[in-house]
C-alpha positions as a Markdown table, in Angstrom:
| # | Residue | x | y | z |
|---|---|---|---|---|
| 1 | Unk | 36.2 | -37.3 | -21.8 |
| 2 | Unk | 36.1 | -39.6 | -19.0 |
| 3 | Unk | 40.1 | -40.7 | -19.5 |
| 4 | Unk | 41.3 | -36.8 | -19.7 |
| 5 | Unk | 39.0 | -36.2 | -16.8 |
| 6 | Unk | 40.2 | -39.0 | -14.4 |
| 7 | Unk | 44.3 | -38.2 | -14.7 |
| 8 | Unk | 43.3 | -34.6 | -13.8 |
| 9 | Unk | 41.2 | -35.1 | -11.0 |
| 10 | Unk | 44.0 | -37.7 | -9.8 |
| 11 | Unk | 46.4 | -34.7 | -9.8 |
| 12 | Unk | 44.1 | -32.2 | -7.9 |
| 13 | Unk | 43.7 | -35.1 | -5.1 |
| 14 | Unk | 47.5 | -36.0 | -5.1 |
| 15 | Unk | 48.3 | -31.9 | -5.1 |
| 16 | Unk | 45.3 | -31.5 | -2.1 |
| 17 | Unk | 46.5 | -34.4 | -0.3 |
| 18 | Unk | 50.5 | -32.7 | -0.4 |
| 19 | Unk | 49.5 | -29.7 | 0.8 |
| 20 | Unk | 47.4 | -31.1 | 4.0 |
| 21 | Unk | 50.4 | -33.0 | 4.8 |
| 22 | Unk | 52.9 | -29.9 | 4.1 |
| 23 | Unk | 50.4 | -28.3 | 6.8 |
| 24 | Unk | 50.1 | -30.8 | 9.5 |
| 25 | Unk | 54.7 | -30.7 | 8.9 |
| 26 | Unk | 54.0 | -26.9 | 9.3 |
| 27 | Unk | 51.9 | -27.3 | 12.8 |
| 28 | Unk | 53.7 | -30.2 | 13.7 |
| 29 | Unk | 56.5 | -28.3 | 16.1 |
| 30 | Unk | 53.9 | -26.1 | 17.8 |
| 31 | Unk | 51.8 | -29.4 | 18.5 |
| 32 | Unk | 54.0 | -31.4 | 19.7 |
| 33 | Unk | 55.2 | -28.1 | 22.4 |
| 34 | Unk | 51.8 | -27.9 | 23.0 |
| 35 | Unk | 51.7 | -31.2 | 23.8 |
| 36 | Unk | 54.2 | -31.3 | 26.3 |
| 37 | Unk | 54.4 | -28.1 | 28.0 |
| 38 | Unk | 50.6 | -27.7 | 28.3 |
| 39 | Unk | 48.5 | -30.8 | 27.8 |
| 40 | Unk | 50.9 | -33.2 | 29.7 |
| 41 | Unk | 51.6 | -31.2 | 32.9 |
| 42 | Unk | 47.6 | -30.4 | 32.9 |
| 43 | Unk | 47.0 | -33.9 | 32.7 |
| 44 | Unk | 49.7 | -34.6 | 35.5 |
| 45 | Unk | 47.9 | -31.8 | 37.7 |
| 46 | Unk | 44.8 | -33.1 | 37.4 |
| 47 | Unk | 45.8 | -36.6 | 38.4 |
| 48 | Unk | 47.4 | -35.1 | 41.7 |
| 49 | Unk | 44.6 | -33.0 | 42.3 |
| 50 | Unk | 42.5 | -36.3 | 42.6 |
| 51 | Unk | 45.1 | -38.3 | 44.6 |
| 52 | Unk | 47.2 | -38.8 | 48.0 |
| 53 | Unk | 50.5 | -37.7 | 46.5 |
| 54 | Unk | 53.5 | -36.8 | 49.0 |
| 55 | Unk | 56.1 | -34.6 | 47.7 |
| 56 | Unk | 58.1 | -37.7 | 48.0 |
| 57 | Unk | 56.9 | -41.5 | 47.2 |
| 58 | Unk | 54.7 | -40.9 | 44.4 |
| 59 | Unk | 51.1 | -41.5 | 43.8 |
| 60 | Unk | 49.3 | -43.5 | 47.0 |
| 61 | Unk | 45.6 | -43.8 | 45.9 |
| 62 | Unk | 42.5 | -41.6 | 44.9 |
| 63 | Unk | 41.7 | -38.6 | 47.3 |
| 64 | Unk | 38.6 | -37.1 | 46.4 |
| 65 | Unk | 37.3 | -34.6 | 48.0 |
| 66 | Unk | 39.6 | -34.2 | 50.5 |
| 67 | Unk | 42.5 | -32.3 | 48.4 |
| 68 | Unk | 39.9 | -29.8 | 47.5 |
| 69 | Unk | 38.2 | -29.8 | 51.2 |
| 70 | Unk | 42.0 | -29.2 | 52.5 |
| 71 | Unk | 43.0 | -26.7 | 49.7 |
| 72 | Unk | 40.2 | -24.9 | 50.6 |
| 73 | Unk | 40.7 | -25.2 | 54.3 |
| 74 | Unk | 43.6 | -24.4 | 54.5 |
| 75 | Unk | 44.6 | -21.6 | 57.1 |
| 76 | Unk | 45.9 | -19.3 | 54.3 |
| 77 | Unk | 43.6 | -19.5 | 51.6 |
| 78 | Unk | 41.3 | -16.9 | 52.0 |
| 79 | Unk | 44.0 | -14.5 | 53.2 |
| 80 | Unk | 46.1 | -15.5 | 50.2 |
| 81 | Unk | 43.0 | -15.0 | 47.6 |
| 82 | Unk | 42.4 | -11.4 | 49.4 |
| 83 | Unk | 45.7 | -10.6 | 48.8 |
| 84 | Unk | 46.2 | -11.7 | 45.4 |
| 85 | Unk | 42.5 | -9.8 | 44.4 |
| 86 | Unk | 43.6 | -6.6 | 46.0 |
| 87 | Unk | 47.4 | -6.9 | 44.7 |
| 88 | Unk | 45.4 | -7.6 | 41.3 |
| 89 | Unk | 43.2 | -4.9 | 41.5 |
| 90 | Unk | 46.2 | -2.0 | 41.7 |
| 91 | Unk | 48.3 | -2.9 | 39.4 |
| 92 | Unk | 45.5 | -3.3 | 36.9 |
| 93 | Unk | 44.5 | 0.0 | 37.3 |
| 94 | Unk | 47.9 | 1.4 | 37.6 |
| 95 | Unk | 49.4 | -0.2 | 34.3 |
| 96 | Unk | 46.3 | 0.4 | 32.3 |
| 97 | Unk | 46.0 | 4.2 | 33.4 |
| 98 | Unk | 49.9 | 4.6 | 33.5 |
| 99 | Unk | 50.3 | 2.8 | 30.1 |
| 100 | Unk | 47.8 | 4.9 | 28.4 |
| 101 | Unk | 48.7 | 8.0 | 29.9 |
| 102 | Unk | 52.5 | 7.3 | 28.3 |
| 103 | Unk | 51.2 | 6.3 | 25.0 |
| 104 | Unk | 49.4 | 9.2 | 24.7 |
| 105 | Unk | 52.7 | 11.1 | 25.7 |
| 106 | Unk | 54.9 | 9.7 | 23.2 |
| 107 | Unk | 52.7 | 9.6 | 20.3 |
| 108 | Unk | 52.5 | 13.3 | 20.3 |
| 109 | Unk | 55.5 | 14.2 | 21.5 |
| 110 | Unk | 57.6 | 15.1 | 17.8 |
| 111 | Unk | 61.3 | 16.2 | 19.1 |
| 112 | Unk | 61.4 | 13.7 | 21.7 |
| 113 | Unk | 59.5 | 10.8 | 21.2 |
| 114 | Unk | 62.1 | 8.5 | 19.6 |
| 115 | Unk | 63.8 | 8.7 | 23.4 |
| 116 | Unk | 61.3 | 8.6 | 25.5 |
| 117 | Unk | 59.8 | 5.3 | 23.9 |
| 118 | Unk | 63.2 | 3.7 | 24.2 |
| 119 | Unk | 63.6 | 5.3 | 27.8 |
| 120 | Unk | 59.8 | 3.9 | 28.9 |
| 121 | Unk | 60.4 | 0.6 | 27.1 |
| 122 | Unk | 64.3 | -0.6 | 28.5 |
| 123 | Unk | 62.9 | -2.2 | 31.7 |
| 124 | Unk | 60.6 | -4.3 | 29.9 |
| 125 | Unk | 63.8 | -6.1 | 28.6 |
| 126 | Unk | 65.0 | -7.1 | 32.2 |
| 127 | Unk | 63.6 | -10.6 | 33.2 |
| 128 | Unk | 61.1 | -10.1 | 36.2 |
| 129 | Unk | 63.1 | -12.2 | 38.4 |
| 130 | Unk | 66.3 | -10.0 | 37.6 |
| 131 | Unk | 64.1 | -6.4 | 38.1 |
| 132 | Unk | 63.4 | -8.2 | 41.5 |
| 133 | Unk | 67.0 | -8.9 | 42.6 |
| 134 | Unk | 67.9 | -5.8 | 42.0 |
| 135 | Unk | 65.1 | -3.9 | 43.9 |
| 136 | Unk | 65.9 | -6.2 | 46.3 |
| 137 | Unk | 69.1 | -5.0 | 46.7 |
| 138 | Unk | 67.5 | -1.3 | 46.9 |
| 139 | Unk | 65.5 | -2.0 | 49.8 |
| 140 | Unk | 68.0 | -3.4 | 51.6 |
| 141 | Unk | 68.5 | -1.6 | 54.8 |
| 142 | Unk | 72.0 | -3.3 | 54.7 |
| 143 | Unk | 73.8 | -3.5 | 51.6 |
| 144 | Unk | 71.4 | -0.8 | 49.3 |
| 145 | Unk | 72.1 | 2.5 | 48.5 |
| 146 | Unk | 70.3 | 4.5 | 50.5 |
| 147 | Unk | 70.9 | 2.3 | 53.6 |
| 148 | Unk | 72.2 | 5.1 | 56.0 |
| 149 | Unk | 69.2 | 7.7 | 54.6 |
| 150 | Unk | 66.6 | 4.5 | 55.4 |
| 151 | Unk | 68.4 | 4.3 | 59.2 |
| 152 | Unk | 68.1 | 7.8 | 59.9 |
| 153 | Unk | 64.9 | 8.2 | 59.4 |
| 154 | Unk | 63.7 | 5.0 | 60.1 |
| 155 | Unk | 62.3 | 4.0 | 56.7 |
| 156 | Unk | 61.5 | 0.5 | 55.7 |
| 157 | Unk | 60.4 | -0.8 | 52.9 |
| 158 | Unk | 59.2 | -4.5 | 53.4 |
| 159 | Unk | 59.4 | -4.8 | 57.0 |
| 160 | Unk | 55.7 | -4.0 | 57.1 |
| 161 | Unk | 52.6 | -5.3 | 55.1 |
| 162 | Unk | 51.9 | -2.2 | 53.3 |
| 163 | Unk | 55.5 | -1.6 | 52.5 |
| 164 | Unk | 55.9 | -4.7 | 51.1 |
| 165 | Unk | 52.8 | -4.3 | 49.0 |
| 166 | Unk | 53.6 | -0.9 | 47.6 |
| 167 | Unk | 57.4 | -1.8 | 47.3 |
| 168 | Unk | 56.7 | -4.6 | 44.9 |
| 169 | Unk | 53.7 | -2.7 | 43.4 |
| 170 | Unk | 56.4 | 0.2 | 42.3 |
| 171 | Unk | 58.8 | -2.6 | 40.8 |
| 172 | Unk | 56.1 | -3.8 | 38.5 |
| 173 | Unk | 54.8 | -0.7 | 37.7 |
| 174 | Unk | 58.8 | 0.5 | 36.6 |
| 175 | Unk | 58.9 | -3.0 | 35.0 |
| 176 | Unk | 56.1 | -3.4 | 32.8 |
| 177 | Unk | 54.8 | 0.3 | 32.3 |
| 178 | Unk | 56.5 | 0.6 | 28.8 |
| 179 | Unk | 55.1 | -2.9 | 27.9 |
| 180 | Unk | 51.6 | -1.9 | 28.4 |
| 181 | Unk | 52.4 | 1.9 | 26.6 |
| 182 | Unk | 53.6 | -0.1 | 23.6 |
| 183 | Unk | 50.2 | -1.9 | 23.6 |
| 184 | Unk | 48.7 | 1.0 | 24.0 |
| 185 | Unk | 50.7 | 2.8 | 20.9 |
| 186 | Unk | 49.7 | 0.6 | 18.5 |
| 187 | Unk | 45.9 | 1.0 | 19.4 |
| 188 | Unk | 46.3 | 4.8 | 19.3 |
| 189 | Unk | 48.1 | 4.2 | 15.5 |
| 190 | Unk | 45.4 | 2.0 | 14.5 |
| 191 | Unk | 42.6 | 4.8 | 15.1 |
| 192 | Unk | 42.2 | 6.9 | 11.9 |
| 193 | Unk | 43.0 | 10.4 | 11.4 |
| 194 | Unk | 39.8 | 10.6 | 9.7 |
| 195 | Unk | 38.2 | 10.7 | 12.8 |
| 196 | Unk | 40.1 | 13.4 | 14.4 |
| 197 | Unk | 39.7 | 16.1 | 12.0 |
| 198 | Unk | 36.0 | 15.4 | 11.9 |
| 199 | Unk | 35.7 | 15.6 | 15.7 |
| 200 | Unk | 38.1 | 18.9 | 15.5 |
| 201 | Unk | 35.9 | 20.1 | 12.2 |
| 202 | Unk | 32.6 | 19.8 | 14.7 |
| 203 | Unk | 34.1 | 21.9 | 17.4 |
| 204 | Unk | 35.1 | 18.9 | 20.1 |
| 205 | Unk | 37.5 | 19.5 | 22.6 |
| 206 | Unk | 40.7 | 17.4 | 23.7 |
| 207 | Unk | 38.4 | 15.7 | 26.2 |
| 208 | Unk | 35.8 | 15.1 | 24.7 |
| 209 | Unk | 37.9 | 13.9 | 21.5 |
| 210 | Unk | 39.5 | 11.5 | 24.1 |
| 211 | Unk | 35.9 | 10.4 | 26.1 |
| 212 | Unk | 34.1 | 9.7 | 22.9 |
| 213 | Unk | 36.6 | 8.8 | 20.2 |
| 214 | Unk | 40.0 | 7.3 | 22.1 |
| 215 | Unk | 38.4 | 5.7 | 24.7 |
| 216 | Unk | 35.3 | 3.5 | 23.0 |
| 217 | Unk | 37.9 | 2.6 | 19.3 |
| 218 | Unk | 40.2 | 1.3 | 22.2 |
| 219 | Unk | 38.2 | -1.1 | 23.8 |
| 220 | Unk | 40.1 | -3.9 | 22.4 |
| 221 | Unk | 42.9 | -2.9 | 23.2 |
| 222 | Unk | 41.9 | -2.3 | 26.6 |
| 223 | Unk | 40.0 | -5.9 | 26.6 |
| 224 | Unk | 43.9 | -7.2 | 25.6 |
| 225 | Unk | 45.7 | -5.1 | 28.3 |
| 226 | Unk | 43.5 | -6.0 | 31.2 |
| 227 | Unk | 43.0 | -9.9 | 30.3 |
| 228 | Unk | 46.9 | -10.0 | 30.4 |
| 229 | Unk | 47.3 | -7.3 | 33.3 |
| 230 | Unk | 44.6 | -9.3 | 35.5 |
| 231 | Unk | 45.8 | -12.7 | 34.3 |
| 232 | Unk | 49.9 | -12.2 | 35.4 |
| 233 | Unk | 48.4 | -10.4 | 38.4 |
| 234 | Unk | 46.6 | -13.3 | 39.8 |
| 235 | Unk | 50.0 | -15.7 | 39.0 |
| 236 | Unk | 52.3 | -13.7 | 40.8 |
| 237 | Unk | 54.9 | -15.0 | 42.1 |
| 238 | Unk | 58.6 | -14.1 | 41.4 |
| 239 | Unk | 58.3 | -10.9 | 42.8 |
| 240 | Unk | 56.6 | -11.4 | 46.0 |
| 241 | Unk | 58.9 | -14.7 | 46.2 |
| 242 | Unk | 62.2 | -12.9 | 46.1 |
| 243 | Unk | 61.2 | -9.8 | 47.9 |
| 244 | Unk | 59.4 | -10.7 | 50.6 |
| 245 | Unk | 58.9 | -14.4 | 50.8 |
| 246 | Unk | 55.0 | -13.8 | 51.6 |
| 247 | Unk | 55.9 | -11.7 | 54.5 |
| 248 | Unk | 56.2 | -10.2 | 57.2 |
| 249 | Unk | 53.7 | -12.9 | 58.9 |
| 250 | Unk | 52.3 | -13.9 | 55.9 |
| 251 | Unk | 51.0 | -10.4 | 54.9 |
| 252 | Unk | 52.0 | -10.8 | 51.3 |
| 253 | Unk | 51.0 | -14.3 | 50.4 |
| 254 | Unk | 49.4 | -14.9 | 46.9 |
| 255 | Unk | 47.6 | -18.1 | 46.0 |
| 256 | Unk | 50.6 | -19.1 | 44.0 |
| 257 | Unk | 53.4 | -18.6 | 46.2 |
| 258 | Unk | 50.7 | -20.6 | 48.5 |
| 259 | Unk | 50.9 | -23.7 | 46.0 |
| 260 | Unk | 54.7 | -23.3 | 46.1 |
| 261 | Unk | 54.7 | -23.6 | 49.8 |
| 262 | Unk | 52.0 | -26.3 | 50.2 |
| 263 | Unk | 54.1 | -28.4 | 47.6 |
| 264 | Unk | 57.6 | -27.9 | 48.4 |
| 265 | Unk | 57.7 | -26.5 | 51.9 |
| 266 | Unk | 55.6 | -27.6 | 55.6 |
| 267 | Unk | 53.0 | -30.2 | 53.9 |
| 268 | Unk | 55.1 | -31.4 | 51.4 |
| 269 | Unk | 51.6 | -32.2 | 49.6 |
| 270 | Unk | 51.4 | -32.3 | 46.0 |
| 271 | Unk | 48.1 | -33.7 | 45.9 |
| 272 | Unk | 46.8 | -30.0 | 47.9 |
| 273 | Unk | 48.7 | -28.0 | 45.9 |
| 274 | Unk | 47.1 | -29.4 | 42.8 |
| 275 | Unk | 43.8 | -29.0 | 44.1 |
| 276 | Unk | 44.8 | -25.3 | 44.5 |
| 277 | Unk | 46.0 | -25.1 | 40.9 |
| 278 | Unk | 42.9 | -26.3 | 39.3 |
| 279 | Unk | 41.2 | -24.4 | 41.2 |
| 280 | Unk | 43.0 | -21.2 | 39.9 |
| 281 | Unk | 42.7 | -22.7 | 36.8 |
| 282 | Unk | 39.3 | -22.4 | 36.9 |
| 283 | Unk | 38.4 | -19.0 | 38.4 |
| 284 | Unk | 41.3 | -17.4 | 35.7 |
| 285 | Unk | 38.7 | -19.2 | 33.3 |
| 286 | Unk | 35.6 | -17.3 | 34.4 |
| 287 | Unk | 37.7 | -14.6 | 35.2 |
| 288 | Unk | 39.1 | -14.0 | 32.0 |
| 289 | Unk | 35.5 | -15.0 | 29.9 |
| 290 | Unk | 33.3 | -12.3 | 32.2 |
| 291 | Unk | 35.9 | -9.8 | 31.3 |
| 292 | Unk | 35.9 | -10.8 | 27.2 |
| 293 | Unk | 32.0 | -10.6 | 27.4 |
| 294 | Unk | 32.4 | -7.3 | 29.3 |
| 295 | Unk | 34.1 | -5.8 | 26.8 |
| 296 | Unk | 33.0 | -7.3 | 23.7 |
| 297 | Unk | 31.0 | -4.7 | 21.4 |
| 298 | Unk | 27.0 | -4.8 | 21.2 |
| 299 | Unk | 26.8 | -5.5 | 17.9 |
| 300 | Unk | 28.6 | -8.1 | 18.5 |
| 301 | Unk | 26.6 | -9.7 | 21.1 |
């Protein structure tokens, strides 16, 4: 019994021990671009964060706390981190509502919906830094095509602080609406029809269908939409880089365009500008885990 036993249980390890290293050849890729596009340049952050580093002659010593003190300090911070939250805050509410309220146009919409999901969803396919070249272009009071309308009547569209705002709000909102109805789609799909004919079967309205049946089987959908929403709010930086160049007078600075010029332009500090970073690091941290919590189910808490 014993010498049957033993070739067997020799197989079983040698089969066990292929398929562990099958799987670590399988996760091996994804590692290793973890690894390097992640772990490293976190690690490299972190170090600058902590040192006197000059945009040019390297690492010069330890600098604790005075990165953070200066980040912190510095005379556009706050205004940046205002900016940033209140930029945040309208195009979460205005890709969320806009998303769903497209979603729920093409999903029951029978002679057209084949168009209009393609129509919604084409400008999702033009790269962010693209969408804002060419809006750029349309704003232009020079070169754009409505140049001579914009002269007669005096209209500009990022020579103010509230144009530039609501100018690069409306090219986000044209870039990623269909992105966010497509999210939205497939949580509408994933709902059963079950439920609808038993809310219709009890007499419930449209709104009231929506209010107590849509709305609560799409939280996490809407817990998905808003982390990502919130999250590529608060790392803007193409958009407002291209269009506006945090102006006029600094009126449309984020916190990232701030790290861009704190590393690469006036204080040529990379030691500053990776204070800043981890310290966006860590508020998109609690940021993103108070919104999970806020959204998580009660059964499940």
């Amino acid at each position: 019994m014993t010498s049957t036993a033993s070739p067997r249980l020799t197989r079983r390890r040698r089969t066990a021990s292929g398929g562990a290293v099958q799987g670590w050849l399988y996760a091996a890729p994804t590692a290793l671009f973890v690894l390097g596009l992640f772990v490293v340049p976190l690690a490299l952050v972190l170090q600058m964060s902590a040192s006197d580093w000059p945009l040019l002659g390297g690492n010069q010593g330890i600098n604790l706390p005075d990165n953070y003190v200066d980040a912190v300090n510095h005379r556009l911070f706050w205004d940046s981190v205002r900016f940033t939250l209140l930029y945040t805050l309208i195009t979460t509410v205005l890709l969320i509502g806009l998303g769903l309220g497209l979603a729920l146009l093409v999903q029951e919409s029978t002679r057209w919906k084949g168009f209009l999901r393609t129509a919604f969803l084409i400008p999702s396919a033009l790269g962010l830094a693209s969408a804002s070249l060419l809006f750029y272009v349309l704003y232009s009071p020079i070169a754009g095509p409505f140049a001579d309308l914009m002269r007669a009547w005096g209209i500009t569209f990022l020579g103010t602080p509230e144009g530039a705002l609501w100018s690069t709000v409306f090219l986000i909102v044209w870039r990623y609406a269909g992105f966010y109805m497509l999210l939205m789609l497939v949580g509408l799909q994933g709902i059963p029809d079950d439920v609808y004919e038993a809310a219709r079967i009890d007499g419930a309205g449209r709104w009231q269908t929506f209010r107590h049946i849509t709305v609560p089987l799409l939280r996490p959908t809407f817990a998905l939409t808003i982390v990502m929403c919130v999250t590529g709010s608060l790392l803007a930086f193409e958009q407002f880089y291209i269009l506006t160049k945090g102006g006029p007078d600094n009126s449309t600075m984020t916190v990232v365009q701030l790290i861009y010029n704190v590393a690469f332009q006036g204080q040529n500090s990379l030691g500053i500008a990776g204070a800043l970073s981890v310290i966006v690091l860590i508020a998109l941290i609690v940021i993103n885990v108070f919104q999970l919590r806020a959204f998580r189910r009660p059964e499940e808490s």
